[in-house]
C-alpha positions in Angstrom: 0.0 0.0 0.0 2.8 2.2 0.3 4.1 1.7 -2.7 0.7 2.5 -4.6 0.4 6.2 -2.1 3.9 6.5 -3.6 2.8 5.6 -7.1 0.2 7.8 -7.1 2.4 11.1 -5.5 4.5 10.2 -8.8 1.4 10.8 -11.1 0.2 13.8 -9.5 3.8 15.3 -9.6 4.1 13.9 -13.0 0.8 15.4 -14.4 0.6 18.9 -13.1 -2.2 21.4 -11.6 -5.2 20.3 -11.6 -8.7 20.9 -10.5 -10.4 17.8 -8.0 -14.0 17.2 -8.0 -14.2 17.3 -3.8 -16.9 15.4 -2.3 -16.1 15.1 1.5 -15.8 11.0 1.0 -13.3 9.2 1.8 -11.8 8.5 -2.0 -11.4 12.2 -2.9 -9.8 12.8 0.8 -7.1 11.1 0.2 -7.1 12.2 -3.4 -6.8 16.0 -2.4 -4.2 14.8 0.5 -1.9 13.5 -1.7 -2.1 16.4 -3.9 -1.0 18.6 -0.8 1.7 16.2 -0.4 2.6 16.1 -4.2 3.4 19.6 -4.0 1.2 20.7 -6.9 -1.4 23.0 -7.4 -4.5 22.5 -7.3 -7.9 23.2 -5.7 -10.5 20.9 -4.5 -14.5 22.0 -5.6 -17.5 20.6 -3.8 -20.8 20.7 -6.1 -24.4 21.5 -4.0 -27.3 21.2 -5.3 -31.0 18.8 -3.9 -29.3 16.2 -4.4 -26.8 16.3 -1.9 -26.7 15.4 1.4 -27.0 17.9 4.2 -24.2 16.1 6.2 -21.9 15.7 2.8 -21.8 19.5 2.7 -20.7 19.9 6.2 -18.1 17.1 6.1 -17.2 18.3 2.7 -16.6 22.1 4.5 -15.1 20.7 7.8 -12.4 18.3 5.8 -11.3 20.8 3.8 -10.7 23.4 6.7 -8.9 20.5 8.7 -6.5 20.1 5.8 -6.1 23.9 5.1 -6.5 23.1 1.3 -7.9 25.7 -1.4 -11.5 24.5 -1.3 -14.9 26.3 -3.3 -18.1 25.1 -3.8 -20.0 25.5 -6.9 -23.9 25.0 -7.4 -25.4 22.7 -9.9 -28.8 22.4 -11.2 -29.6 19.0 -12.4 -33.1 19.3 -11.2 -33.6 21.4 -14.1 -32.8 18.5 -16.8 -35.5 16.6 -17.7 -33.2 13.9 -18.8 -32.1 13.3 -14.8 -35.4 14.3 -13.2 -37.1 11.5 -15.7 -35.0 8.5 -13.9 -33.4 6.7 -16.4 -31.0 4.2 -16.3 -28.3 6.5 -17.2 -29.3 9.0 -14.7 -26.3 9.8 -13.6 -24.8 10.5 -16.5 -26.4 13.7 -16.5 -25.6 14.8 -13.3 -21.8 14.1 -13.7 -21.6 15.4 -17.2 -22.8 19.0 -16.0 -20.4 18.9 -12.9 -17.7 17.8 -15.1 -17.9 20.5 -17.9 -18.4 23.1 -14.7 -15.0 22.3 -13.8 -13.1 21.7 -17.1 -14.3 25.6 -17.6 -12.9 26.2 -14.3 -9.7 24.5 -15.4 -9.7 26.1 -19.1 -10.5 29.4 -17.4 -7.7 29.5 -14.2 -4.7 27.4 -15.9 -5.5 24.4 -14.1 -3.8 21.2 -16.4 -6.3 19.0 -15.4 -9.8 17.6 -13.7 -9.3 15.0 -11.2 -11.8 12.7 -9.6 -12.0 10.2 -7.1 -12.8 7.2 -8.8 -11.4 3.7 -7.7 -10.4 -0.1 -9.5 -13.6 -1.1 -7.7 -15.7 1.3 -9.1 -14.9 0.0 -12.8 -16.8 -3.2 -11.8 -20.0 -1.4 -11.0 -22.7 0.1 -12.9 -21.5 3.8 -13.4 -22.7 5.9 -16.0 -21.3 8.6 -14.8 -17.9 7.5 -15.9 -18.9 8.1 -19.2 -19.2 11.7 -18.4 -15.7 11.5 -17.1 -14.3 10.2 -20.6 -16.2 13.3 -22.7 -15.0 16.0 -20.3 -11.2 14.0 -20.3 -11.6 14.0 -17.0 -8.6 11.5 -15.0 -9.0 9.3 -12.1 -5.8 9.3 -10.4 -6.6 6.3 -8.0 -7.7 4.3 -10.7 -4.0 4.9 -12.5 -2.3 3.7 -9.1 -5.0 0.6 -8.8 -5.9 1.6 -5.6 -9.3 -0.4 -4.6 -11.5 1.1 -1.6 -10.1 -1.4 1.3 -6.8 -0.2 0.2 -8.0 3.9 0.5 -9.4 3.0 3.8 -6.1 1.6 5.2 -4.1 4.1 3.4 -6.0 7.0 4.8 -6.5 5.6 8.1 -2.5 5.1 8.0 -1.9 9.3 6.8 -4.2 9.8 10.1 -7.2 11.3 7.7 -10.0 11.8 9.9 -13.1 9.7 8.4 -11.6 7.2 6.8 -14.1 4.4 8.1 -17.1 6.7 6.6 -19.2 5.0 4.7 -20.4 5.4 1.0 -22.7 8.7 0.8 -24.3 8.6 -3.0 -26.4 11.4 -3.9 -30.2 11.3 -3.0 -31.5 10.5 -6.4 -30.0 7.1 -5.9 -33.2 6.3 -3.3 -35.5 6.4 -6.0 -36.1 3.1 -8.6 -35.6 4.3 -12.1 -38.4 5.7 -14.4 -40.0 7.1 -11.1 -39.6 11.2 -11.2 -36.8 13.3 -8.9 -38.6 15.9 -7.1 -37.5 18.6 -4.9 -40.3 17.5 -2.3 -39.4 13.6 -2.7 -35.2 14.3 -2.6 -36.2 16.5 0.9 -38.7 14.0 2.5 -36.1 11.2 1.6 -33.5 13.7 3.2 -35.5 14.0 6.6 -36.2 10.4 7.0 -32.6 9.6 6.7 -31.6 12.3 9.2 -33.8 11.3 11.5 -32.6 7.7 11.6 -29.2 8.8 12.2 -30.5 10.8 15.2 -31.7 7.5 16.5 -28.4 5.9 16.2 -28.1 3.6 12.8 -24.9 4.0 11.3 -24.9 2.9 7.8 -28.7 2.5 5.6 -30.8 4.0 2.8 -34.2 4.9 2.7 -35.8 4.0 -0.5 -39.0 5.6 -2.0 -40.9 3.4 -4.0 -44.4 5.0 -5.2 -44.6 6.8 -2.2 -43.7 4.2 0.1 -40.5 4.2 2.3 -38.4 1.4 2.4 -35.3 0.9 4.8 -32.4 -1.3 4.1 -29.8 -1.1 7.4 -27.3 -3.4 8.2 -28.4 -6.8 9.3 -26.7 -6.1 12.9 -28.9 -3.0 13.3 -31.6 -5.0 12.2 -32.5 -5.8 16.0 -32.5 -2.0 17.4 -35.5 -1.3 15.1 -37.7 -4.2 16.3 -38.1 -2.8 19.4 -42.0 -1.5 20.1 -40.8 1.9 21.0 -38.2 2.6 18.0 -40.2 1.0 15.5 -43.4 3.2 16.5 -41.0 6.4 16.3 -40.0 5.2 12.6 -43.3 5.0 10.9 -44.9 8.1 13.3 -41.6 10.3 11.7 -41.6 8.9 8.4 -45.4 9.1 8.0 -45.9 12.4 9.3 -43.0 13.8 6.9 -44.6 12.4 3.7 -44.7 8.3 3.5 -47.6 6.2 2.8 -46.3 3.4 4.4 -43.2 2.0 6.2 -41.6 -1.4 5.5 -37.9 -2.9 6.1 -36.0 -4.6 3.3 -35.1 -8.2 4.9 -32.2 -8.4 3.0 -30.5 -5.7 4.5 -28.3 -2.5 2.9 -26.6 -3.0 0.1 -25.2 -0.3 -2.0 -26.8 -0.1 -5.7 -29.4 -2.9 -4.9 -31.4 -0.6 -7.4 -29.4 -1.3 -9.8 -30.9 -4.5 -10.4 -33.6 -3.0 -11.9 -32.2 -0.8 -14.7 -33.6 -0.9 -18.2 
């Protein structure tokens, strides 16, 4: 592993300035840390926009002020594209394409070399349309060229001492919703509450799902247990109907990132 965080110093060194598409996670943390390290310049951008996470914009901020790095944020407005609001398979596409072209014109228009994101070897085995996006905007993934996979990211960072590096996976909002059903603002912020509010109660890693108005929660199968107590579960469906849900179920399999996936066209 040290080899590889050497490997990739080499390529950032090698390559130049560069702009880094900056979400907070922990794949782009240690992508903007060993940019610091490499000695180049650069500067890390955070995109906001419905879609997002509350807490992603806060760990985004916060991580970026711990590691005294140039950090902006930029607004994006894939709500207003019919082509991402409509679901489809490809969905993300759309999202990523606009972010990406917002910062190759912040690269073109501040003499940055280059646009940077955080992809990993583990991502290339997963269904990732917004990849694509990254290919039409030339856009490089420097842990992919040192064949980092996420375990290895994890240990690297938790080596460097980068706070976070146990955080788990925080997709974008749209991803609660099966495709072909429609991205709202109202369904992205009642999907948003009910996932803050089972945080508050203590579950670490889960999704919420909306499915034709219906919520369904995936948690890990040793949190399974917390929510079949009387009182918890009663909190659950009084929160989550009262903020917009017809009804309340839990997915016996348990979470599993891009379980929706199964389901694309």
């Amino acid at each position: 592993m040290e080899d590889k965080y050497t490997k990739l110093l080499s390529i950032l060194r090698n390559s130049g300035s560069a702009v880094i598409a900056f979400s907070g996670g922990v794949d782009s943390t240690l992508l903007v840390k060993a940019a610091a390290d490499s000695g180049i310049r650069f500067i890390a951008v955070t995109s906001c926009s419905e879609t997002t996470p509350t807490q992603d914009i806060k760990t985004a901020f916060d991580t970026a002020a711990l590691l005294g790095m140039p950090h902006r944020f930029i607004k994006t407005d894939e709500l207003s594209n019919p082509m991402f609001t409509s679901n489809p398979a490809d969905r993300c596409f759309h999202c990523k394409n606009e972010l990406f072209s917002m910062l190759r014109n912040i690269a073109e228009s501040e003499n940055y070399e280059h646009v940077y994101d955080g992809s990993n070897i583990d991502d290339l085995d997963d269904w990732r349309p917004g990849m694509r996006a990254g290919k039409d905007n030339r856009v490089r993934s420097p842990l992919v060229e040192a064949g980092m996979t996420k375990d290895e990211i994890r240990k690297i960072s938790a080596k460097l001492g980068l706070q976070g590096w146990q955080r788990p996976a925080s997709p974008c909002l749209a991803s609660r919703f099966p495709y072909g059903e429609l991205i709202t603002p109202e369904a992205l912020k009642v999907v948003q509450q009910a996932e803050e509010y089972l945080r508050e109660l203590g579950f670490s890693e889960f999704r919420v799902r909306s499915v034709s108005g219906c919520a369904r929660i995936e948690l890990k199968e040793d949190e399974m247990q917390q929510l079949f107590s009387d009182s918890t579960r009663q909190k659950i469906v009084d929160k989550l109907r009262s903020i917009g849900f017809d009804f309340v179920s839990l997915d016996l399999e348990g979470f599993k990132s891009g379980k929706l996936n199964r389901k694309r066209a």
